[in-house]
VMD Tcl script that draws the C-alpha trace (Angstrom):
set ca {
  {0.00 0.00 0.00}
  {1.37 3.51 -1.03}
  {1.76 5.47 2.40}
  {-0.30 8.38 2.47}
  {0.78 12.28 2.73}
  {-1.51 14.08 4.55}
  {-0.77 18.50 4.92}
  {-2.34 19.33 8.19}
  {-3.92 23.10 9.60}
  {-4.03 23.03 13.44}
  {-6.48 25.18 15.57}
  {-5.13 25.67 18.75}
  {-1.26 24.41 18.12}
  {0.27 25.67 21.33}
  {-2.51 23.96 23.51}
  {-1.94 20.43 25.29}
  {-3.76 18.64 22.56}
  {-1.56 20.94 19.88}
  {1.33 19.92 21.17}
  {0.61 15.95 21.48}
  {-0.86 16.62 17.93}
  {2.64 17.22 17.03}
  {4.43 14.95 18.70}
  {2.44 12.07 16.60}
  {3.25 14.16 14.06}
  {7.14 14.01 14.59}
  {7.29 10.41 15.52}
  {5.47 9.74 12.11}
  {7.71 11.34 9.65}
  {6.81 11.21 6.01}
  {3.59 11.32 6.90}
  {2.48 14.57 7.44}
  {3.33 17.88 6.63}
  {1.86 21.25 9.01}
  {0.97 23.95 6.71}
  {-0.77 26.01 9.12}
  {-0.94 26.94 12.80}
  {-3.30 29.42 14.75}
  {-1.91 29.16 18.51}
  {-2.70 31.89 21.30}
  {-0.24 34.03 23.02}
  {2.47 31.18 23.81}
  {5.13 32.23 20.90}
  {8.05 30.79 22.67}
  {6.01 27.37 22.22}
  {4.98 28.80 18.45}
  {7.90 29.83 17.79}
  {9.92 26.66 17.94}
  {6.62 24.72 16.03}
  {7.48 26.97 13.36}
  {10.84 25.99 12.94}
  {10.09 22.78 13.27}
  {7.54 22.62 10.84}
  {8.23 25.51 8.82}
  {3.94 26.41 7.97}
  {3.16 28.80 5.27}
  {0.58 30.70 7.87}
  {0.59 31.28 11.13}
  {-2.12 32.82 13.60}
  {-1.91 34.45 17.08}
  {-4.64 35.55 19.47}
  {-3.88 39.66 19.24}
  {-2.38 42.59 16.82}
  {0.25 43.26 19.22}
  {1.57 39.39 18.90}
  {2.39 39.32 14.97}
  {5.41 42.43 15.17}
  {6.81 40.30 18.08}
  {6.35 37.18 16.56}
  {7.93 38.23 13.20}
  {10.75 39.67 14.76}
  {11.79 36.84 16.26}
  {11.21 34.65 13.43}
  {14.09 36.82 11.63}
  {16.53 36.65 14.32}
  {16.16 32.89 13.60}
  {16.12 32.67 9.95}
  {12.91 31.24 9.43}
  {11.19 30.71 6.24}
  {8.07 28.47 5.02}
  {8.79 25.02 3.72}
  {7.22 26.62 0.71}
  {10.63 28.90 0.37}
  {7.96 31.25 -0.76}
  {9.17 34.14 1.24}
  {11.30 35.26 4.36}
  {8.27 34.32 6.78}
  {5.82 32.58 7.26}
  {2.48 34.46 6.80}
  {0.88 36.18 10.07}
  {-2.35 36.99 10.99}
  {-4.16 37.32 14.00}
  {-7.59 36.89 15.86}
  {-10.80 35.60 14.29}
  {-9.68 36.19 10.80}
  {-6.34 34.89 11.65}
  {-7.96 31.49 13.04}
  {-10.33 31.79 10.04}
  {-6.97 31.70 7.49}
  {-6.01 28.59 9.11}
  {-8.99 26.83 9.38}
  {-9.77 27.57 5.73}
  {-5.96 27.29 4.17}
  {-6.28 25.81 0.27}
  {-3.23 23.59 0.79}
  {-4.45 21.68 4.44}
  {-6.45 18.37 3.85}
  {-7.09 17.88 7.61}
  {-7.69 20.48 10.25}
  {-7.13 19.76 13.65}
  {-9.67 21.60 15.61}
  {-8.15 21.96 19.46}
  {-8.06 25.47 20.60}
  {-9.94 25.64 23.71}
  {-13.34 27.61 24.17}
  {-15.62 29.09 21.13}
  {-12.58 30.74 19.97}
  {-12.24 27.96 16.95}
  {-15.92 27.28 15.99}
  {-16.11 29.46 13.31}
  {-13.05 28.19 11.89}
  {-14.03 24.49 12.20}
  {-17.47 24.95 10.70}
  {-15.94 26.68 7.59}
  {-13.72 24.20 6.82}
  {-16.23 21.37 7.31}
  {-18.26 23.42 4.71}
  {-14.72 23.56 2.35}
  {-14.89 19.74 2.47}
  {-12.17 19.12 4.46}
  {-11.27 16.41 6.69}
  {-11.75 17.78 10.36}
  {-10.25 16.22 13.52}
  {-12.28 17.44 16.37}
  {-11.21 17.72 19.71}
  {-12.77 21.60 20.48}
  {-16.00 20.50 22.50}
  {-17.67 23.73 21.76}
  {-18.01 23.15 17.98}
  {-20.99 20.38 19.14}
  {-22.08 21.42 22.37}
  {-22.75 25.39 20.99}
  {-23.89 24.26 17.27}
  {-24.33 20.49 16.92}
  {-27.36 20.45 14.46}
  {-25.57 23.43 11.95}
  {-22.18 21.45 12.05}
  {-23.65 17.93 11.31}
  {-25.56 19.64 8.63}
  {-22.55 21.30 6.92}
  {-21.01 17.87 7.45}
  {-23.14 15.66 5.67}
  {-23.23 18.41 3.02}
  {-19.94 18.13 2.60}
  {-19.64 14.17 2.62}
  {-17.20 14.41 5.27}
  {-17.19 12.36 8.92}
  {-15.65 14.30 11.63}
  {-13.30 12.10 13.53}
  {-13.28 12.21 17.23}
  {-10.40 12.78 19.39}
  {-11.58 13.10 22.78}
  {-10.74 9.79 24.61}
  {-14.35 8.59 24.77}
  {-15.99 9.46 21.31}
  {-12.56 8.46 20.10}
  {-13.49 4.90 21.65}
  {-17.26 4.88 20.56}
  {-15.99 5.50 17.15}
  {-13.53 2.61 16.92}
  {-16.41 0.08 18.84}
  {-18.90 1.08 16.40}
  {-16.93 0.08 13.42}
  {-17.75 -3.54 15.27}
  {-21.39 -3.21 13.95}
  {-24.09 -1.29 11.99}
  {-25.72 2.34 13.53}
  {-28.84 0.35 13.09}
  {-27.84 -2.34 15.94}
  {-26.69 -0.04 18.74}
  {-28.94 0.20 21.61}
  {-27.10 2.82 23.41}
  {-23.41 4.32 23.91}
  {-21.68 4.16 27.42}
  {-19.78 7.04 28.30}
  {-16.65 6.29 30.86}
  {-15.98 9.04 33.53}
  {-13.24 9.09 36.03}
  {-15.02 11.13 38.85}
  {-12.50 13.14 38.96}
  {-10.33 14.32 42.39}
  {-13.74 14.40 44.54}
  {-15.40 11.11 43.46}
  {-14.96 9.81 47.27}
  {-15.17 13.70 48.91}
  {-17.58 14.54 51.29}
  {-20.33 16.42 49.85}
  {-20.38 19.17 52.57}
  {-16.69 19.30 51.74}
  {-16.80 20.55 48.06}
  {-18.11 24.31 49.44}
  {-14.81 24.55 50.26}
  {-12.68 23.23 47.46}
  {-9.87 25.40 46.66}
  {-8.58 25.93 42.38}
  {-5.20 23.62 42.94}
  {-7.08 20.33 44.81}
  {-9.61 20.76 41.80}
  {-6.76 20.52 39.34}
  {-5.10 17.35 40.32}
  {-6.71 15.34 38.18}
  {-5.83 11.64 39.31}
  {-5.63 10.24 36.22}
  {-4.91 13.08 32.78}
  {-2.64 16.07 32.47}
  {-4.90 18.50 30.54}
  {-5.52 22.18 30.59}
  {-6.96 24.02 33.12}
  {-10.07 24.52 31.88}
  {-11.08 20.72 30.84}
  {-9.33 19.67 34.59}
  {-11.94 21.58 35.94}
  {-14.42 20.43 33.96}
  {-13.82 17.06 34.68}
  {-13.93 17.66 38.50}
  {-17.53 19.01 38.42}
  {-18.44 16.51 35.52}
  {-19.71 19.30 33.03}
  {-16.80 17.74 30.59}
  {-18.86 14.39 30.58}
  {-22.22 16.50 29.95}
  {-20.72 18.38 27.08}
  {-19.57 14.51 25.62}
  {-23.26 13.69 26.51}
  {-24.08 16.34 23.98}
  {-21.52 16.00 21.58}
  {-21.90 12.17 21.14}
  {-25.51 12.63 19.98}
  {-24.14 14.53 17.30}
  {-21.22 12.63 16.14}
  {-23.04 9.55 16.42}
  {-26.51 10.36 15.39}
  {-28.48 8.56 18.50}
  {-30.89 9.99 21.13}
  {-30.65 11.25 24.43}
  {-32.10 8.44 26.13}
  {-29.30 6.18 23.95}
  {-26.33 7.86 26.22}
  {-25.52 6.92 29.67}
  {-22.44 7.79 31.51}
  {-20.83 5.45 34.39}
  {-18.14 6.20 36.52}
  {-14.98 3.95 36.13}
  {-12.05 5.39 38.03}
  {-9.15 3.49 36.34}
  {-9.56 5.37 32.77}
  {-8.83 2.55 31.34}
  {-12.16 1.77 29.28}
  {-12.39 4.97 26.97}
  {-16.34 4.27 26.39}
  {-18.41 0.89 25.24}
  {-21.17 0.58 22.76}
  {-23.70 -2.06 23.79}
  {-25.66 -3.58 20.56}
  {-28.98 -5.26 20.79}
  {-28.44 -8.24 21.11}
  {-26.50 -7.39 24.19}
  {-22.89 -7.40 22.92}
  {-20.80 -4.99 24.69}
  {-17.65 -3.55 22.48}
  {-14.93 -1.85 24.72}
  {-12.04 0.63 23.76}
  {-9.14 -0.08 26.19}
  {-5.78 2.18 26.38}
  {-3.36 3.71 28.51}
  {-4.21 7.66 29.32}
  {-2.32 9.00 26.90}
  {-3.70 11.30 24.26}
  {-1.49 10.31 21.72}
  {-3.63 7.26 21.21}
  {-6.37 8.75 20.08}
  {-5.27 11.74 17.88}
  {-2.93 8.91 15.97}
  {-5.77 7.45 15.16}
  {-7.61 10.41 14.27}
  {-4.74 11.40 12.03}
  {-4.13 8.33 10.16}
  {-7.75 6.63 9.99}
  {-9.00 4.53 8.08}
  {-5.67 2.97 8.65}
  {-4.06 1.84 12.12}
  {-0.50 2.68 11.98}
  {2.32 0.61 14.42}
  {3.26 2.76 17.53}
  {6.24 2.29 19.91}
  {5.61 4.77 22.00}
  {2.23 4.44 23.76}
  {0.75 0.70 25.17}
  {-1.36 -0.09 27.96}
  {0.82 -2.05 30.62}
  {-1.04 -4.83 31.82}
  {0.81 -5.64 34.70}
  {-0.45 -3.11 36.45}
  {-4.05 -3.51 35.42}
  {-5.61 -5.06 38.89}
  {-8.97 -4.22 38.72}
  {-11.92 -2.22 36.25}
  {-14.78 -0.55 38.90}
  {-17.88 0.79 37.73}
  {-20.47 3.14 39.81}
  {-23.31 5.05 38.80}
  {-22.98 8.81 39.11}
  {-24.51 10.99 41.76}
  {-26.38 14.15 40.33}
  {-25.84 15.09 43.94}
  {-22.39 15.21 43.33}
  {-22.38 16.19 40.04}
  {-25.10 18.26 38.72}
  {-23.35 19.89 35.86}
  {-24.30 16.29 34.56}
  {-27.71 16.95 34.66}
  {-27.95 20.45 33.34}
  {-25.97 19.49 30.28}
  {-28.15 16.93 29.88}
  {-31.83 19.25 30.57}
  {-30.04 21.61 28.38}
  {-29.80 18.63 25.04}
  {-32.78 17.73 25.94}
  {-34.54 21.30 25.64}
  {-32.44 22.42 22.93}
  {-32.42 25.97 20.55}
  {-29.68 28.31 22.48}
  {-29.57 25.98 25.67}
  {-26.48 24.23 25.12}
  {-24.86 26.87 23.39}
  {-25.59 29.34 27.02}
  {-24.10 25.97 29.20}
  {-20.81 25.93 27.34}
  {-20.40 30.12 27.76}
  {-21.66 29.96 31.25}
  {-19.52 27.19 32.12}
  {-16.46 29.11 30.68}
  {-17.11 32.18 32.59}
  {-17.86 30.34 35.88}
  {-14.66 27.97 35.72}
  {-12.50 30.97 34.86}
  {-14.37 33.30 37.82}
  {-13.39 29.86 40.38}
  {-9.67 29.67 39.13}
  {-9.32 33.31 39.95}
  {-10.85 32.78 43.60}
  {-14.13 34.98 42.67}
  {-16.68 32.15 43.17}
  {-16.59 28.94 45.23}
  {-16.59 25.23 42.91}
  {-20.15 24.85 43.93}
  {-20.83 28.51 42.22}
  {-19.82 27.12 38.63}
  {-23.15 24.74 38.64}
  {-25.39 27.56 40.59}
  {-24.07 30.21 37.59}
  {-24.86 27.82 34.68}
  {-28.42 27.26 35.90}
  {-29.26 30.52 36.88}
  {-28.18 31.21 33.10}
  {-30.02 28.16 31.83}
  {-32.96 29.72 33.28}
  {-33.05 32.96 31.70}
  {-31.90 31.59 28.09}
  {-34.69 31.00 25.49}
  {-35.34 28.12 23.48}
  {-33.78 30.07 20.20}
  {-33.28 28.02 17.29}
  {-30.07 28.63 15.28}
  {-30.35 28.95 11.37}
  {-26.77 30.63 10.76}
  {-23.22 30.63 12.45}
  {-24.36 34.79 13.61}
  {-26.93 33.25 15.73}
  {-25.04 31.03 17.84}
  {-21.77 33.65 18.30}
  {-24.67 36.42 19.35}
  {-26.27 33.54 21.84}
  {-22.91 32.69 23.09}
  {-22.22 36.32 23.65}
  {-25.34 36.98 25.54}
  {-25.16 34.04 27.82}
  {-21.20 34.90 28.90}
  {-22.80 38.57 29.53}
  {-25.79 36.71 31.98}
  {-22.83 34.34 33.59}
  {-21.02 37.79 34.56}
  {-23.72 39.01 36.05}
  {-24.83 36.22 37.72}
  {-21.08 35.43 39.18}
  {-21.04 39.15 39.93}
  {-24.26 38.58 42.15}
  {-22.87 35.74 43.76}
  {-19.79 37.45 44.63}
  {-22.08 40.27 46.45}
  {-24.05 37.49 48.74}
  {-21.17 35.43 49.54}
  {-19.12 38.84 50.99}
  {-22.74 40.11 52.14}
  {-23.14 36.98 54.59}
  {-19.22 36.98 55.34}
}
mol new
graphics top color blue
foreach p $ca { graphics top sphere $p radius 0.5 }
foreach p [lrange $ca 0 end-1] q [lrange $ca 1 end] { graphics top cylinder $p $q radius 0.2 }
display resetview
């Protein structure tokens, strides 16, 4: 078989799933080539992915990045693999992330900068036809029925790289959509699976990031300890996969060992299995249909002791349940969850509201969002918008009681 040559565009390049996006890339060689990267604000990172790579465009988050970033692209010498010019091109912000996202030369765009920030970007080149590796959860969550629309437009699956739909994907090519009865989500628990309920007032930012089992970014950490990341996977899974609410449960399995299962009707069970290491899945987002030999990740079974399973406590975790009123009431809901959830985990990381806050901000926004339906891209940026404008206020109000009864 003639090895494939695939040129890559990657949304959010400086990010943790950017970087390990790389790496595969790297420990692949002849594979792949990176014509385009939109990263953030991180241009020492940036900067040594462009040498590496050597991308005809690059994005960054703000103006007052590019003069910086070009200068010290000619102190090193850098130009395109293209040889086209001295640099690489620059741009910047939404049009910048919109130049990668659309470049003529990428067949596959990695989708993995965090927050709303890449939606646009994503969506436009799933209309352009191309090949999109999604790992952004807000492309589904905010505007799962426009995307999968534009998709199956375009002819084009989107391939999964988040652990679990990753795993769903590979189980369901054991058997026809037709014969799935439903799709089992796996979720750690997080660091306060075991913690006393009365205890989680008082969680501080740095216990809620020590994940126990993945490194990720701050955001997603958090996420996973209130369980929101499992309702937004709720969410996006009836997208990707085309089955119903009701179709998706989620169990608790601390070991992170089982990515997800897909139980068939006639009671079959299929089960992803791998080590926690995102490499895993985004090599086999890259290179799919195909399954290419790896030396660098395995799962070591002689450490594998024991797989537990529990139920999940909406108790515990009721960012679970609002996701999953929000997918079930649909229009603007889910798109309001995933701003409100951003504001409220960034207002909790900066000490501004307690971890039991984040849930009582996303309702409290839930509540006052209407059931809009979205016909265009404009309408789910202007409903994102409004609902991070409601979360302000609503943390802002919270912030006034909590030093009112202190």
């Amino acid at each position: 078989m003639t090895q494939s040559f695939t040129k890559l565009a990657i949304l959010g390049s400086t990010g943790s799933i950017g970087r390990q996006c790389l790496a595969v890339v790297e420990s692949l060689p002849g594979r792949f080539g990176v014509v385009a990267l939109a990263a953030g604000s991180n241009l020492d990172e940036l900067v040594g992915q462009i040498e590496r790579h050597r991308p005809e465009v690059v994005s960054v988050a703000d103006k007052s990045k590019v003069d910086e970033l070009a200068q010290r692209l000619r102190v090193k010498g850098v130009s395109p693999a293209s040889a086209g010019g001295p640099l690489p091109t620059i741009h910047h912000g939404r049009e910048g992330m919109l130049a990668v996202g659309t470049h003529a030369a990428a067949d596959m765009v990695v989708s993995a900068a965090v927050g709303v920030v890449g939606l646009e970007a994503t969506y436009e080149a799933i209309k352009l036809g191309k090949t999109v590796a999604l790992s952004n959860k807000e492309v589904l969550v905010a505007a799962g029925e426009l995307v999968m629309a534009a998709a199956k437009k375009s002819g084009r699956e989107l391939l999964p790289v988040d652990s679990e739909h990753n795993a769903v994907h590979q189980c369901l090519r054991g058997g026809e959509r037709g014969e799935v009865r439903r799709l089992v989500l796996t979720a750690s628990g997080g660091p306060f699976r075991k913690t006393p309920l009365a205890a989680l007032q008082s969680v501080t930012p740095e216990q809620a990031l020590a994940h126990p089992n993945w490194r990720m970014g701050n955001r997603i950490t958090i996420d996973s300890a209130t369980m929101m990341n499992k309702g937004f996977e709720v969410i996006e899974a009836r997208w990707l996969f085309g089955v119903q609410p009701n179709q998706i449960d989620v169990v608790v399995h601390p070991q992170s060992t089982i990515h997800s299962m897909v139980e068939f009707v006639d009671g079959s069970v299929l089960a992803q299995l791998g080590p926690t290491d995102m490499r895993m899945p985004i090599q086999y987002a890259l290179t799919y249909p195909e399954r290419i030999a790896s030396n660098d990740v395995a799962l070591d079974w002689s450490k594998l002791r024991r797989l537990d399973f529990a139920k999940v406590s909406t108790r515990r975790f009721p960012c679970l349940r609002l996701a999953k009123e929000a997918l079930k009431k649909g229009g603007a809901l889910p798109c309001a969850l995933n701003a409100a959830d951003e504001i409220a985990v960034a207002a909790f990381l900066e000490r501004r509201l307690p971890f039991l806050g984040i849930a009582e901000v996303i309702e409290r926004v839930l509540a006052r969002t209407p059931r809009t339906r979205f016909e265009k891209m404009d309408d789910v940026l202007t409903a994102d918008k409004e609902a991070r404008r409601m979360a302000k206020e609503e943390v802002d109000r919270l912030a006034v009681t909590a030093a009112a009864a202190s």
